[in-house]
C-alpha positions in Angstrom: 0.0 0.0 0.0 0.9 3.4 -0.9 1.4 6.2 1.9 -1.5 7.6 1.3 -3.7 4.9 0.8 -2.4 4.3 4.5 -3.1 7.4 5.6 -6.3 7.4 4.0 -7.5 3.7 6.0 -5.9 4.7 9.2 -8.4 7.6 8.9 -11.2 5.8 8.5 -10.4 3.5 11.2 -10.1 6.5 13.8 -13.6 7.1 12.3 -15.2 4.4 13.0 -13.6 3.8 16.2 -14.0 7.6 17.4 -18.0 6.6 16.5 -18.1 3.7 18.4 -16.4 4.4 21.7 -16.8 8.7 22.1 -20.3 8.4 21.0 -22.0 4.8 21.0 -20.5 3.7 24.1 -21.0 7.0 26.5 -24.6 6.9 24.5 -25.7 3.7 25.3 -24.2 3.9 29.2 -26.3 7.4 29.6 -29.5 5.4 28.2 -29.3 2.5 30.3 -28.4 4.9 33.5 -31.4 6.9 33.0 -33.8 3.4 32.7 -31.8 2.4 35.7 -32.9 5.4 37.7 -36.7 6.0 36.0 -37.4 2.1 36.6 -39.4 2.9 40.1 -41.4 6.1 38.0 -42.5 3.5 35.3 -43.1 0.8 37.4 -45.3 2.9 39.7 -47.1 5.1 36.8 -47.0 3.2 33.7 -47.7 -0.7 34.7 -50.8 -0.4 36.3 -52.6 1.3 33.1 -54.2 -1.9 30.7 -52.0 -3.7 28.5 -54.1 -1.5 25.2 -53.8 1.6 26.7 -52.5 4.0 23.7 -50.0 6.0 26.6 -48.8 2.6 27.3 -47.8 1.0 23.4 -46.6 4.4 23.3 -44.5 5.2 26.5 -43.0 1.2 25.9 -42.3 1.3 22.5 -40.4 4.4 22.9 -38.5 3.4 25.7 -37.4 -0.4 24.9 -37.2 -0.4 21.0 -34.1 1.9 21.7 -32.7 -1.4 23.6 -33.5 -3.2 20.7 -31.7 -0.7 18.4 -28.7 -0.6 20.4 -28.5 -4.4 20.8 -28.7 -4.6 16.6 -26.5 -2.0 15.8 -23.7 -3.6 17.9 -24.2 -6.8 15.9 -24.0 -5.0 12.7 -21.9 -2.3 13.4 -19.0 -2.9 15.8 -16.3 -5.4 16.1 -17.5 -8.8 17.1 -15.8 -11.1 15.4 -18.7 -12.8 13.8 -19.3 -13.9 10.6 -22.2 -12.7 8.6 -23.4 -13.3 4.9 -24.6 -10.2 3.3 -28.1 -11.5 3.4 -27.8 -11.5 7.8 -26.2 -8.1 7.3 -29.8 -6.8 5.3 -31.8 -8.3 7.7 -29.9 -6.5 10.3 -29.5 -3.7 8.5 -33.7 -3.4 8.1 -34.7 -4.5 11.9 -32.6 -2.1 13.0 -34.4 0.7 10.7 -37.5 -0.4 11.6 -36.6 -0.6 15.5 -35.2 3.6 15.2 -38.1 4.4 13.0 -41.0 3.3 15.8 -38.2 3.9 19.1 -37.2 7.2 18.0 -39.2 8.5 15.5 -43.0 7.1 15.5 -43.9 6.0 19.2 -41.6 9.0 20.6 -43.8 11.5 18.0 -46.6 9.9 19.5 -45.8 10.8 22.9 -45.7 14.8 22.0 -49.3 14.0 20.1 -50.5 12.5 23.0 -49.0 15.8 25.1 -50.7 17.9 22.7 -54.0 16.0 22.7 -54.0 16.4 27.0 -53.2 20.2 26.9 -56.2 20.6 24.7 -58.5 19.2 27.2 -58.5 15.3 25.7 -61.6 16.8 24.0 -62.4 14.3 21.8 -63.5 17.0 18.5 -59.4 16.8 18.6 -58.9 13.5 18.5 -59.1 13.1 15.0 -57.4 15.7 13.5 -54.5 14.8 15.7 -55.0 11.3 14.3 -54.9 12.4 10.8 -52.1 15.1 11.1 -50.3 12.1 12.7 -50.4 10.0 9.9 -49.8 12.5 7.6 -46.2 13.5 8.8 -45.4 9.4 9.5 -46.8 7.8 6.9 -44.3 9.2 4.3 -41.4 9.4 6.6 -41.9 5.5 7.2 -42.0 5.0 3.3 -39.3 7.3 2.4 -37.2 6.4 5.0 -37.2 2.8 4.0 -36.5 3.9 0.3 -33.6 5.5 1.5 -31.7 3.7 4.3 -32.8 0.4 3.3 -33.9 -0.8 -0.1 -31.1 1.3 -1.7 -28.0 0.5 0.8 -27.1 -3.0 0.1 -24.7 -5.4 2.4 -21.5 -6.1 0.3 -18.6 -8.7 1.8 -16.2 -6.8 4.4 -12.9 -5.2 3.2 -9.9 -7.4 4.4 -9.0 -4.8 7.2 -12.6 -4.8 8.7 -13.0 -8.8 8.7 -9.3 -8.6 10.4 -10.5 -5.9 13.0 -13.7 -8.3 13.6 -16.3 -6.1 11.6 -19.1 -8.5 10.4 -21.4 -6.3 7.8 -20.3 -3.8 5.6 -22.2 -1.6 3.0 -22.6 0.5 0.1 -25.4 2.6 -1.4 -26.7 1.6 -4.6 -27.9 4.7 -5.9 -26.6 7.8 -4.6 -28.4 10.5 -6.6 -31.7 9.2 -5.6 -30.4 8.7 -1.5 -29.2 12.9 -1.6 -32.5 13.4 -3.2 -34.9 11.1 -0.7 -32.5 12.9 2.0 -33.1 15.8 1.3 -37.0 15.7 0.9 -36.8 13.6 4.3 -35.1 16.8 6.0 -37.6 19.3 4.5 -40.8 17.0 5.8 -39.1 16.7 9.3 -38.8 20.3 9.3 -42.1 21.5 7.9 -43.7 18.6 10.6 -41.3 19.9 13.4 -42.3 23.9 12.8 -46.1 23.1 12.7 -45.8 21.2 15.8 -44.0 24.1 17.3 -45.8 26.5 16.4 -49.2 24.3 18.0 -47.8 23.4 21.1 -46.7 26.9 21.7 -50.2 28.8 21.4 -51.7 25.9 22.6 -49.5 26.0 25.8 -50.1 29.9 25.7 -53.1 30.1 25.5 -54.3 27.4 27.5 -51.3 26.6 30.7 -53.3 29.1 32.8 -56.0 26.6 33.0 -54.2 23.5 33.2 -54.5 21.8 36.6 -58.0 24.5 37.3 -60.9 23.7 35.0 -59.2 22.9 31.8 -58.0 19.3 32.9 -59.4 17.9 36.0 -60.0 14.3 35.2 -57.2 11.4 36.6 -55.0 9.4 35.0 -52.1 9.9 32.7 -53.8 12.4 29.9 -54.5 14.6 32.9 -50.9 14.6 34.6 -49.5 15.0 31.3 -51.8 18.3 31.0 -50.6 19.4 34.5 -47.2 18.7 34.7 -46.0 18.0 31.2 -46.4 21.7 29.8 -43.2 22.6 30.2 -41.7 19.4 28.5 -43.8 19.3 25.5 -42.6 22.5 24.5 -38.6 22.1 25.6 -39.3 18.9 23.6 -40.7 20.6 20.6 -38.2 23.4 20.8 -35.5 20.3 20.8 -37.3 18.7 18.2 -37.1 22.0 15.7 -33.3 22.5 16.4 -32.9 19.2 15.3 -34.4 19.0 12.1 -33.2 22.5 11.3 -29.7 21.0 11.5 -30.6 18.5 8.9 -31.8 21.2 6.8 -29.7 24.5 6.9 -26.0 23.2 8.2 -25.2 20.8 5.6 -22.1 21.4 4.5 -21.4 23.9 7.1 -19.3 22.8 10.0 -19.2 25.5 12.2 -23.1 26.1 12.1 -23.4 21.8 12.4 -21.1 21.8 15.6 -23.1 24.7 16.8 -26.5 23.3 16.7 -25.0 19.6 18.0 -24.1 21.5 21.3 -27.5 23.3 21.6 -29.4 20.2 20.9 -27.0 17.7 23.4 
């Protein structure tokens, strides 16, 4: 090998090895610290509500797909010395899409809906708007999404210095155009969904935290304590949420303005 095709892989190694122990690592430690120290919150408020309860799917799905994303990203992803055919490595590869898309994306959006739906009352004449606008924003983000991180990434054998540091899958994307284009339409639809939700939970909470906890939600249960005490945290949330998906959208290709936003956001 040349010097700088040396230079180049050692590179990419520090890379990969950066990603996996300054963020995955301190990431997955901080996730299973905070279940650690919310188990006796869940066990107390969220176990005794019915199995079908919609805060429940929600508030569980949210909370242990992550597990399950973690657990399949360190299969795939990180050095264990386990050998994979490319087909194992695309069914990795799509469980572990489909675990971040409902952990992250669907049951978590859920949770702010559900937020939203208890500081307007839980007056049912919202209830299906909320539904709809729901679906709306998911629905393509689910179909997209899968467009774009799965059916056009493939699983390809490893490179000779991966299977020697113990990397089992490795990939390459089959269409690159089309992934910058899906990408970007992705980004644009988180941000337009973000900003509308903003912008509702924020006159909603304006207009309407005065009477939380007075006449505007007196009922018991978990609707109700999210009306009185989750105010505050739907609209950090939301606010977090915006930031977010304006990073996807206006720092592309702009480091300072990327690291900037990262820090905000963490």
């Amino acid at each position: 090998m040349s010097s700088t095709e040396i230079l180049k892989l050692s590179e990419e190694i520090a890379e990969k090895k950066f990603m996996e122990y300054a963020v995955g690592v301190p990431g997955i430690i901080l996730l299973l610290y905070f279940y650690l120290v919310s188990i006796d919150d869940e066990v107390g408020e969220i176990w005794p509500l019915p199995n079908r309860r919609l805060p429940k799917i929600l508030f569980m799905g949210s909370r242990y797909l992550n597990v399950g994303t973690c657990i399949v990203d360190i299969l795939r992803n990180w050095p264990m010395h386990m050998k994979y055919d490319t087909r194992t490595c695309n069914v990795l590869k799509a469980i572990s899409f489909e675990f971040w898309f409902f952990g992250l994306n669907l049951f978590t959006e859920g949770v702010f809906w559900l937020a939203l739906y208890a500081l307007l009352g839980n007056s049912r004449k919202h209830l299906a708007p909320i539904v709809i606008a729901f679906l709306a924003v998911s629905v393509p983000g689910q179909v997209l999404g899968w467009i774009s991180n799965v059916a056009l990434v493939s699983a390809i054998p490893p490179e000779q210095w991966q299977s020697e540091l113990g990397y089992s899958c490795n990939y390459e994307v089959t269409n690159e155009r089309l992934k910058g284009k899906l990408s970007t339409v992705l980004s644009s639809l988180a941000f337009a969904s973000s900003t509308c939700f903003l912008i509702t939970g924020l006159f909603t909470f304006v207009k309407r935290y005065r009477h939380l906890g007075l006449s505007g939600v007196r009922s018991t249960g978990i609707l109700a304590m999210i009306g009185r005490e989750g105010a505050c945290y739907y609209v950090l949330a939301s606010i977090f949420s915006f930031l977010s998906t304006l990073k996807g959208v206006v720092a592309t290709g702009n480091s300072t303005l990327d690291d900037t936003l990262t820090i905000i956001i963490q």
